[in-house]
C-alpha positions in Angstrom: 0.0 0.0 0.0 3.2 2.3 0.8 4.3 1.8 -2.4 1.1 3.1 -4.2 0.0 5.7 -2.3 3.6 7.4 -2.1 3.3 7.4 -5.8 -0.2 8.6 -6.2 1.3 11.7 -3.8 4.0 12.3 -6.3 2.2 12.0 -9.7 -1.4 13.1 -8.6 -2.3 14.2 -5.7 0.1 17.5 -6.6 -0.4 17.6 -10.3 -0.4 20.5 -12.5 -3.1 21.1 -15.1 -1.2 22.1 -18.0 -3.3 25.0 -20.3 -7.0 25.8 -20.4 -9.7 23.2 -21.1 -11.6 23.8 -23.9 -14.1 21.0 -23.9 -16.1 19.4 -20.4 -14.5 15.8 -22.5 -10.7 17.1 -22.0 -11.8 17.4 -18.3 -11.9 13.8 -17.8 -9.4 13.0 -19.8 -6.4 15.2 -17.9 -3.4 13.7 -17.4 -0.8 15.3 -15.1 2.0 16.7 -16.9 4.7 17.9 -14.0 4.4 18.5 -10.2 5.1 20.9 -7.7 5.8 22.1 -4.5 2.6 21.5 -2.0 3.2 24.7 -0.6 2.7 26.7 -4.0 -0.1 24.4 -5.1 -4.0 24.5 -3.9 -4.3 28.0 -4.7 -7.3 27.6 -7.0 -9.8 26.3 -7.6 -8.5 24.9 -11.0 -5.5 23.0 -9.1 -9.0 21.3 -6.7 -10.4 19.9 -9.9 -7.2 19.0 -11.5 -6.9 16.3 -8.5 -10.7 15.7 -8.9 -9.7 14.5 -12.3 -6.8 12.1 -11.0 -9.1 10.6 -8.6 -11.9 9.8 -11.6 -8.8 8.6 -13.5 -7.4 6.8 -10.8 -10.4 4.5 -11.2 -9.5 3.9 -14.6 -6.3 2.7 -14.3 -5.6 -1.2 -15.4 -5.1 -2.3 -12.1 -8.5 -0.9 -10.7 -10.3 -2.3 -14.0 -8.3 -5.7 -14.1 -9.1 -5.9 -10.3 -13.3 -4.7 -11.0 -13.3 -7.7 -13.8 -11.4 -10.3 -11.7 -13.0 -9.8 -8.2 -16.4 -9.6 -9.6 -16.5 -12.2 -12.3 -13.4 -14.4 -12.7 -14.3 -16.7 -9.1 -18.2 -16.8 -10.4 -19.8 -18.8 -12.7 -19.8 -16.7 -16.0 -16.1 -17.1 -16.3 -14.0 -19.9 -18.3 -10.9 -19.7 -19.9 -10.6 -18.3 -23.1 -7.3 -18.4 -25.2 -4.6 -18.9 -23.0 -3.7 -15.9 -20.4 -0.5 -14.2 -20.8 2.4 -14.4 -18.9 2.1 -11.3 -16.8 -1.5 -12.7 -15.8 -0.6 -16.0 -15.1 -2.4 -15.7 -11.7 -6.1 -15.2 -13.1 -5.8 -18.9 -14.1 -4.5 -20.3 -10.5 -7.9 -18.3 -9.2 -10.2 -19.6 -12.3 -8.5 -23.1 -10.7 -9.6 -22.2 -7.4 -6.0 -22.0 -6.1 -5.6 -18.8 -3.9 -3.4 -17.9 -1.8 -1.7 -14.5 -0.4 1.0 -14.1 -3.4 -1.2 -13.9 -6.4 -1.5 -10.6 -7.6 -4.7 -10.3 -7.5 -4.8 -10.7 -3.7 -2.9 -6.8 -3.7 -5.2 -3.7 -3.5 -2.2 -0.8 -4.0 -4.2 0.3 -7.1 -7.7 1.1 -4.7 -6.2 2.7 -2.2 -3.9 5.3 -4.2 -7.3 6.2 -5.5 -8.3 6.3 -1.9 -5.9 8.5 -0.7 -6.0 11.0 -4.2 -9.7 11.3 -2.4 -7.8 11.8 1.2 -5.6 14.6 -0.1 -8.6 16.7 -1.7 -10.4 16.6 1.3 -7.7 17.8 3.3 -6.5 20.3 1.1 -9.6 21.9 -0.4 -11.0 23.7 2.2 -7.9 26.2 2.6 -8.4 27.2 -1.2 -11.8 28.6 -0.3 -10.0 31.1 1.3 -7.1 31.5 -1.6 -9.5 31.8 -4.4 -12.8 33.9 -4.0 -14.6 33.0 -7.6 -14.2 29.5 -5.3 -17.1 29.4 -2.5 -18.2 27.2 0.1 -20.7 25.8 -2.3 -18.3 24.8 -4.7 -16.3 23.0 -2.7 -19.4 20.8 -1.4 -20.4 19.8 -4.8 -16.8 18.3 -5.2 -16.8 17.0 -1.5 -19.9 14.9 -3.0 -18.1 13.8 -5.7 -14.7 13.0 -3.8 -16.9 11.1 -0.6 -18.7 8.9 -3.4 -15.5 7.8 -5.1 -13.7 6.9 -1.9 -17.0 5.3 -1.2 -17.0 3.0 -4.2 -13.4 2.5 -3.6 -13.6 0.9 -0.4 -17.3 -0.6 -1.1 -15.1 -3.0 -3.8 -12.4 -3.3 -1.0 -14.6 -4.7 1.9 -16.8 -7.0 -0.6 -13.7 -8.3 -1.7 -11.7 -8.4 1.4 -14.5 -8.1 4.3 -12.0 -6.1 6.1 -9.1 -4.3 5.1 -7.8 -0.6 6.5 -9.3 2.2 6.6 -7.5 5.3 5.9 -9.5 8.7 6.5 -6.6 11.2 6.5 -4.3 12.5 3.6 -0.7 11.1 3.5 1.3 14.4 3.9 4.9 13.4 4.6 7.2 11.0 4.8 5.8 9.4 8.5 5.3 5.6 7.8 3.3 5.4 10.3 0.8 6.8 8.4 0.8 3.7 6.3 0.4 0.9 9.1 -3.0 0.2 10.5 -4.6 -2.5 11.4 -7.8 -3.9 9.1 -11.0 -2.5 10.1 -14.3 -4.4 10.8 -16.7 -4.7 8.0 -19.4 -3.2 9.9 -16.8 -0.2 10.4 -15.8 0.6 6.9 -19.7 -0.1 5.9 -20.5 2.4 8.4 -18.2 5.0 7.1 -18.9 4.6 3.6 -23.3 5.3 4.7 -22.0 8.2 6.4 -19.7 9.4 3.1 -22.8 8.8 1.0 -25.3 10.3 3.0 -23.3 13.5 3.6 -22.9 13.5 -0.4 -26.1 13.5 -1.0 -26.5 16.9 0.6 -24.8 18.5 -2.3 -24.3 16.1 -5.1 -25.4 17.7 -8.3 -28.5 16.2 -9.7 -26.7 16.4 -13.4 -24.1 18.8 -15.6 -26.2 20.0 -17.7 -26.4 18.4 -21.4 -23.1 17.1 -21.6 -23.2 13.2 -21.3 -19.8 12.0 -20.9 -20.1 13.8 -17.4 -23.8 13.0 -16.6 -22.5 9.4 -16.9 -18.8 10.0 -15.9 -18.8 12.2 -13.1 -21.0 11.5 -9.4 -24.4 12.7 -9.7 -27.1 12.2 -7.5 -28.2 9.3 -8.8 -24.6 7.8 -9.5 -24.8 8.2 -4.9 -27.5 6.8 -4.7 -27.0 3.8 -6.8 -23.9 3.2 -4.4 -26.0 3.2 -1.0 -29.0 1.0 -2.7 -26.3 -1.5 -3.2 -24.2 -0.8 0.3 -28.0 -1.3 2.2 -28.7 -4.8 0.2 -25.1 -5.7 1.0 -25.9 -5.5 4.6 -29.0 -6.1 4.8 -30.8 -3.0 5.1 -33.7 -3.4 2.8 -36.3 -1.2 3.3 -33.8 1.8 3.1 -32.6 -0.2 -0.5 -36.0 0.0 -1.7 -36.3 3.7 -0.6 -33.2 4.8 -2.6 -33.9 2.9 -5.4 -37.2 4.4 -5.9 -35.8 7.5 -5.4 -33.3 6.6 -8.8 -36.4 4.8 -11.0 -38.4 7.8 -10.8 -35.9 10.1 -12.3 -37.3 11.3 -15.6 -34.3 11.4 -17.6 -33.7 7.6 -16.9 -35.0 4.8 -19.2 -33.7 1.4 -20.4 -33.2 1.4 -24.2 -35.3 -1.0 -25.8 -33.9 -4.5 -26.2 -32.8 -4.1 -30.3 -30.6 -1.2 -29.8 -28.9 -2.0 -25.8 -26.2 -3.8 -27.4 -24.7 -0.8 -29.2 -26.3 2.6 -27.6 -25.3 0.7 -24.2 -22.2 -0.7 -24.2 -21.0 0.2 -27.6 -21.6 3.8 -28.0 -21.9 4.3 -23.6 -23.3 6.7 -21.8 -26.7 5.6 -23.0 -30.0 6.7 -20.9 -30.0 3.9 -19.0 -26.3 4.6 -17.7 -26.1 6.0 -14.2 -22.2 6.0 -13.4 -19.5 4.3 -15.9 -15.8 4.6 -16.1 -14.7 6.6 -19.4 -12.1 5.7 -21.5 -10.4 6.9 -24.9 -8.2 5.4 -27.1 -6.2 8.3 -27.3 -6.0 8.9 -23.5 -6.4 5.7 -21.6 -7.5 2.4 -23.2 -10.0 0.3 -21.6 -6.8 -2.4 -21.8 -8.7 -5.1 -19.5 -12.1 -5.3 -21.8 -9.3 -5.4 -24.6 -7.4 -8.5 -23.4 -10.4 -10.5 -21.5 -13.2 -10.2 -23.3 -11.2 -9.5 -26.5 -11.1 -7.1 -29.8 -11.7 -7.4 -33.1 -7.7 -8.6 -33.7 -8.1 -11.2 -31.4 -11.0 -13.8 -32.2 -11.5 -14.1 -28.4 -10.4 -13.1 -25.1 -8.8 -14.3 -22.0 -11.9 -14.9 -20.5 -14.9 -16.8 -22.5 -18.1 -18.0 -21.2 -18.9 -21.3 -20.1 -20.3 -23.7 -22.7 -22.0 -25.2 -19.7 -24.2 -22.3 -19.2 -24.6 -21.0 -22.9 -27.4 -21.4 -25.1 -26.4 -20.8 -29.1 -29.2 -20.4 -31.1 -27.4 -20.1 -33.9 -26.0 -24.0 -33.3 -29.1 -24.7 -31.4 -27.0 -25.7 -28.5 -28.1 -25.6 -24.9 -26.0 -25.8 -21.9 -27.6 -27.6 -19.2 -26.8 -24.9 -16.4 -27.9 -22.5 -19.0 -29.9 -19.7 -17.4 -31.4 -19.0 -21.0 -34.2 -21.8 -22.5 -34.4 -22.4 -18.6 -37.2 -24.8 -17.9 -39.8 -23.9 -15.1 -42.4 -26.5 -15.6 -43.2 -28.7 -18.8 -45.1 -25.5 -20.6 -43.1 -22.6 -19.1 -39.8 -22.1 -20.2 -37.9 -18.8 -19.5 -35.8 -17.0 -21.6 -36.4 -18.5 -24.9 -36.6 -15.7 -27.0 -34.4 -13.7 -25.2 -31.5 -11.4 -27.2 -29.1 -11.0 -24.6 -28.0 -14.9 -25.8 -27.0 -13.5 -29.5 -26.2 -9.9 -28.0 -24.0 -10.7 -24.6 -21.6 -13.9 -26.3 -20.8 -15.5 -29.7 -20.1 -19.3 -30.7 -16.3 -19.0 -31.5 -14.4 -22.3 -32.3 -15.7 -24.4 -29.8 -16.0 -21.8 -26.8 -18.1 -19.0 -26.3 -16.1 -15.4 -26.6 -17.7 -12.2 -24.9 -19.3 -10.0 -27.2 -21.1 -7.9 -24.5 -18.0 -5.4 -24.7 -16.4 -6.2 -27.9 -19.2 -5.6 -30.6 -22.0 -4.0 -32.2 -24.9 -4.0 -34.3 -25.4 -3.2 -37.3 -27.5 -0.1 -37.6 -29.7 -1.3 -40.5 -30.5 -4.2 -39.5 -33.7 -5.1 -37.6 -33.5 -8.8 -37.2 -31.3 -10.2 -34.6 -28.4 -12.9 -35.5 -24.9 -13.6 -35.3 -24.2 -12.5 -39.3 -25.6 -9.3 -38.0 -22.9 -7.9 -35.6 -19.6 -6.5 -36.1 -16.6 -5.4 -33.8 -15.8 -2.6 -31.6 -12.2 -1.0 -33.4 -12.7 1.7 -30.0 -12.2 1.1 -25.7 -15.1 0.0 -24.3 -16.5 2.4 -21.0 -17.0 0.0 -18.1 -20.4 0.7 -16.7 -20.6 0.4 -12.5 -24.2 1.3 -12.7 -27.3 1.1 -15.0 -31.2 1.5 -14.6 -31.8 -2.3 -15.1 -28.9 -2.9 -12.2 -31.1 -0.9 -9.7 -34.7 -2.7 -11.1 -33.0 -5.9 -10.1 -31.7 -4.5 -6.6 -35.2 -3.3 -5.7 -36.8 -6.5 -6.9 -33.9 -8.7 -4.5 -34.7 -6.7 -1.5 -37.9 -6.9 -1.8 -37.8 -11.0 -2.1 -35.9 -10.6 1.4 -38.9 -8.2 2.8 -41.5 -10.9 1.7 -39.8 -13.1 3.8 -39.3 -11.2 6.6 -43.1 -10.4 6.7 -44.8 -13.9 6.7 -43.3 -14.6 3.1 -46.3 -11.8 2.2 -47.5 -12.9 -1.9 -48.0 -8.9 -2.6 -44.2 -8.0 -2.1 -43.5 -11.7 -3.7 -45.7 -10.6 -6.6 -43.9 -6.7 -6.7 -40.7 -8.4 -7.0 -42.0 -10.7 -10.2 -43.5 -7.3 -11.4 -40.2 -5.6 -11.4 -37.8 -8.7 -12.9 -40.2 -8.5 -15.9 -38.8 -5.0 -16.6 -35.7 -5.6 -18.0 -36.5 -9.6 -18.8 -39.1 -8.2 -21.3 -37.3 -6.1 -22.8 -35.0 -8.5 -23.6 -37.8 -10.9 -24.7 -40.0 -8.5 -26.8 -43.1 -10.4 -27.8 -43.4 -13.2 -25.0 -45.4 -13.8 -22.0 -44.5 -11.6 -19.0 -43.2 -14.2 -15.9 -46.2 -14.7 -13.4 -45.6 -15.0 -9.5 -48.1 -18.6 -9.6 -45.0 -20.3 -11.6 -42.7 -19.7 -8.4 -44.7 -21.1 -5.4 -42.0 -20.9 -3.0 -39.8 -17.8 -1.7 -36.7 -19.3 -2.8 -38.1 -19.9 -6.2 -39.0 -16.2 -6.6 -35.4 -15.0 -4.9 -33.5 -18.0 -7.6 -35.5 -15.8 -10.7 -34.0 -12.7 -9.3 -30.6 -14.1 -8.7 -31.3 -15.7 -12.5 -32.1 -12.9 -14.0 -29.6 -10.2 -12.6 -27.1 -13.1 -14.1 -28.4 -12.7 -17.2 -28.8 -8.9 -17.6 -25.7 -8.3 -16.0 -23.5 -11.1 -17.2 -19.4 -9.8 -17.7 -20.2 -6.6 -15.9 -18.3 -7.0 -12.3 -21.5 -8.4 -10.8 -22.0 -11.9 -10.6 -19.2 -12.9 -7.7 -20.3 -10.0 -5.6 -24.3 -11.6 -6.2 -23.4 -15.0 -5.2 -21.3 -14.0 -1.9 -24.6 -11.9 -1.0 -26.9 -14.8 -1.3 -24.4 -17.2 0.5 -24.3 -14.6 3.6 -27.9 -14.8 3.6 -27.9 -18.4 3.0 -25.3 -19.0 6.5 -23.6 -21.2 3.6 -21.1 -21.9 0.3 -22.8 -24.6 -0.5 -25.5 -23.1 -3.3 -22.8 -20.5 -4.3 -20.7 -23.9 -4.8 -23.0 -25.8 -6.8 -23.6 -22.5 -9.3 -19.5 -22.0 -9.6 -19.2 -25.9 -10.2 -21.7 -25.5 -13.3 -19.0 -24.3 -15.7 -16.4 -27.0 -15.4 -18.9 -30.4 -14.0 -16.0 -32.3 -14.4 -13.7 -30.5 -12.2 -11.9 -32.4 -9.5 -11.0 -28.8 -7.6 -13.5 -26.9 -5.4 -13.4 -23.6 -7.8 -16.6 -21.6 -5.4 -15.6 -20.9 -1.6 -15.0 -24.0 0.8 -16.3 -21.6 3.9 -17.7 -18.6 4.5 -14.3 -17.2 4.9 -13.1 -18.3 1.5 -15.6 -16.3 0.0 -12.9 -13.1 0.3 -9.6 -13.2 -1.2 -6.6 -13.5 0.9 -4.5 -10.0 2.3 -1.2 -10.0 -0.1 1.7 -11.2 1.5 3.5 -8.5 1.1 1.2 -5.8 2.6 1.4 -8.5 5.7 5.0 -8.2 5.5 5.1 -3.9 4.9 2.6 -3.6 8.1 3.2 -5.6 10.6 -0.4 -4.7 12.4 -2.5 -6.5 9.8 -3.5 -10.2 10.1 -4.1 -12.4 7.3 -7.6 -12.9 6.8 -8.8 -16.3 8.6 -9.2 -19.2 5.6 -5.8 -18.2 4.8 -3.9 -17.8 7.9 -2.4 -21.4 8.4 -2.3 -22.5 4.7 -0.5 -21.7 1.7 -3.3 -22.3 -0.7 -7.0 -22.7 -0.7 -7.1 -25.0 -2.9 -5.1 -27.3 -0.1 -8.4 -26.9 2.7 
């Protein structure tokens, strides 16, 4: 952690922004050019958002987005292997194994908390330029408070569902004191706390848009972008009637709407920063490459990524080939059959020879064509955004915390029947034309919380979500073994345990050599007395 934050002090945290800005695009694109003494520098209110620009492009760095893709979706079901992973990501394939242990790369979080601590050093330093700059007022600096209290947010909301507890640094690194760098994890319930508090005082002031420039309405925090944040913070821990509150409070927002099922494909993850969008990471190939969609999910050069889906769970209609974990053509009852229509199996991954490579990212349709199939798409040449949140995300959260209200309240049919309601949202719009899922097809609770958990897999499939889904419902459950049985779908054959032996190996091991840096943090428990989880 040293390591990165000293050098998020040095290259961002005092950087320069170099000339004016003559578009609200260049804005997020900055990168600093040359640094300075931190006595001559937070004199304006120029130099504040020049650091609010390295913490947004902090977040797109490769080892945030690697880490996004790879904590959320590598351990999960969705994920096979694809063409073999290079040699400088050699340890995706000992996790996509199940082997884990403390000196896989993956297990180190230096890229998160140098974001963390570009967020530390505005909020320490910001307030004194209120009193350097007077075109920059109180006022101002709240809305970029909002913005710098939802990042750090986000940040350590991906830490703690990764980790469950890691530390938790409030205050800016100034100087060279290393004690500064050596604290002891934090409870869960501690850093969950903070980041309610962050949110909640961001709300205060977070702008409800920027006017009609999209790459910041969907790049930069807006009200909705915090509250999409805490809806998912309250279902993490449980907090559901407060998830339902805030996520009514984003689906009633006029400017938000899911784009109809023909074009999602290429207005949503194509072209980005569709309607739909809330809060996505923006990249540009001629300022920062989205360089993990590139090699994972794979480009037009390369016929398919790192990762690939499981043929296991794929259905190809093309081939007229079903999976038999598929969640598509899945079989309810001898006449109901869900998802056999659906677009998101021609739209989110492609039959490529004899695997299934990820299209979600990668590809397009072509704009004058109106009938879906696979001679119909073409390749991205451009970096993908990578979307955190979007309207159907928020649907789906409402819908699961409502499932876990009904069953709090006698198991009550009406919030049962709400939940249905709200999963045939984005399901038909995805399946234009059939017959909208019906509460009397699920008679039990669990049934109606599997069609959520089924469905958020298939609108959200490759987007970060899926790992983060299953270690929820195993929390709930008191057990891995469900979250087990899903992971073992996409390789039946295996002879390793590739889900999460306990409830502790649901988290990803401390690296070893943050354990050896700070001598107050412990490993985290499944890995304390073993060298491998494969080996328990």
């Amino acid at each position: 952690m040293k390591k990165y934050i000293q050098y998020g002090i040095a290259l961002m945290s005092i950087v320069v922004l170099s000339g004016m800005l003559t578009s609200c695009e260049e804005w997020l694109d900055l990168k600093p050019e040359s640094e300075i003494i931190l006595d001559e520098y937070w004199q304006s209110e120029a130099d504040v958002e020049s650091v609010l620009a390295a913490c947004y492009r902090g977040l797109t760095e490769d080892g945030v987005v690697y880490r996004m893709m790879v904590w959320g979706e590598l351990r999960s079901d969705n994920i096979d292997n694809g063409i073999p992973f290079h040699r400088d990501r050699y340890d995706m394939q000992r996790i996509i194994e199940g082997d884990i242990t403390a000196n896989n790369a993956y297990a180190a979080w230096g890229s998160f908390y140098s974001v963390i601590n570009y967020c530390n050093n505005l909020l320490y330093y910001a307030p004194e330029v209120v009193n350097r700059d007077i075109n920059f007022s109180s006022s101002d600096l709240n809305r970029l408070r909002a913005e710098v209290l939802s990042l750090r947010a986000l940040t350590y909301f991906y830490l703690t569902r990764t980790f469950k507890e890691v530390p938790l640094m409030l205050s800016a690194v100034t100087d060279g004191d290393s004690t500064q760098y050596n604290l002891p994890k934090a409870t869960e319930a501690e850093i969950l706390d903070q980041i309610v508090d962050d949110l909640l005082e961001a709300k205060k002031y977070a702008r409800f848009d920027f006017g009609s420039n999209r790459a910041y309405n969907k790049g930069r925090i807006t009200l909705n972008a915090v509250n999409a944040i805490l809806a998912d913070v309250y279902l993490w821990r449980g907090d559901y009637s407060q998830c339902v509150a805030v996520c009514d409070e984003i689906i009633s927002t006029p400017s938000l709407r899911l784009i109809p099922g023909q074009s999602m494909l290429t207005q949503v993850f194509y072209l980005g920063n569709s309607a739909e969008s809330i809060f996505e990471l923006q990249f540009d190939d001629n300022v920062q490459v989205n360089n993990a969609v590139r090699s994972l999910y794979g480009t037009s050069s390369l016929e398919i990524g790192e990762f690939s889906f499981p043929a296991t769970l794929a259905y190809d209609e093309y081939n007229n080939s079903l999976g038999m974990y598929s969640p598509f053509m899945y079989r309810i009852s001898q006449n109901v059959i869900e998802s056999e229509k659906d677009i998101r199996f021609n739209d989110f991954f492609t039959s490529s020879g004899g695997k299934y490579r990820i299209f979600k990212y990668s590809g397009m349709t072509r704009s004058d064509s109106n009938i879906p199939g696979l001679s119909e798409y073409r390749f991205r040449y451009n970096s993908a955004n990578w979307i955190i949140y979007r309207l159907s995300d928020i649907i789906l959260m409402k819908a699961e915390a409502l499932v876990q209200l009904a069953r709090a309240n006698d198991n009550s049919v009406s919030l049962q029947n709400q939940a249905v309601r709200l999963v045939n949202i984005p399901y038909l719009r995805s399946n234009e034309g059939q017959d909208s899922l019906m509460l009397v097809n699920y008679p039990t609770i669990d049934d109606v919380e599997k069609l959520v958990l089924r469905e958020r897999q298939r609108e959200l499939l490759f987007e970060g979500k899926r790992w983060y889904d299953l270690v929820r419902f195993a929390r709930r459950e008191g057990s891995t073994s469900t979250m087990n049985q899903f992971v073992g779908y996409k390789n039946p054959a295996s002879t390793m345990n590739l889900g999460a032996r306990t409830m502790d190996a649901m988290y990803m091991p401390i690296s070893q050599r943050e354990i050896e840096a700070n001598r107050k943090l412990k490993q985290n428990p499944f890995y304390e007395d073993e060298t491998s989880s494969s080996e328990r």
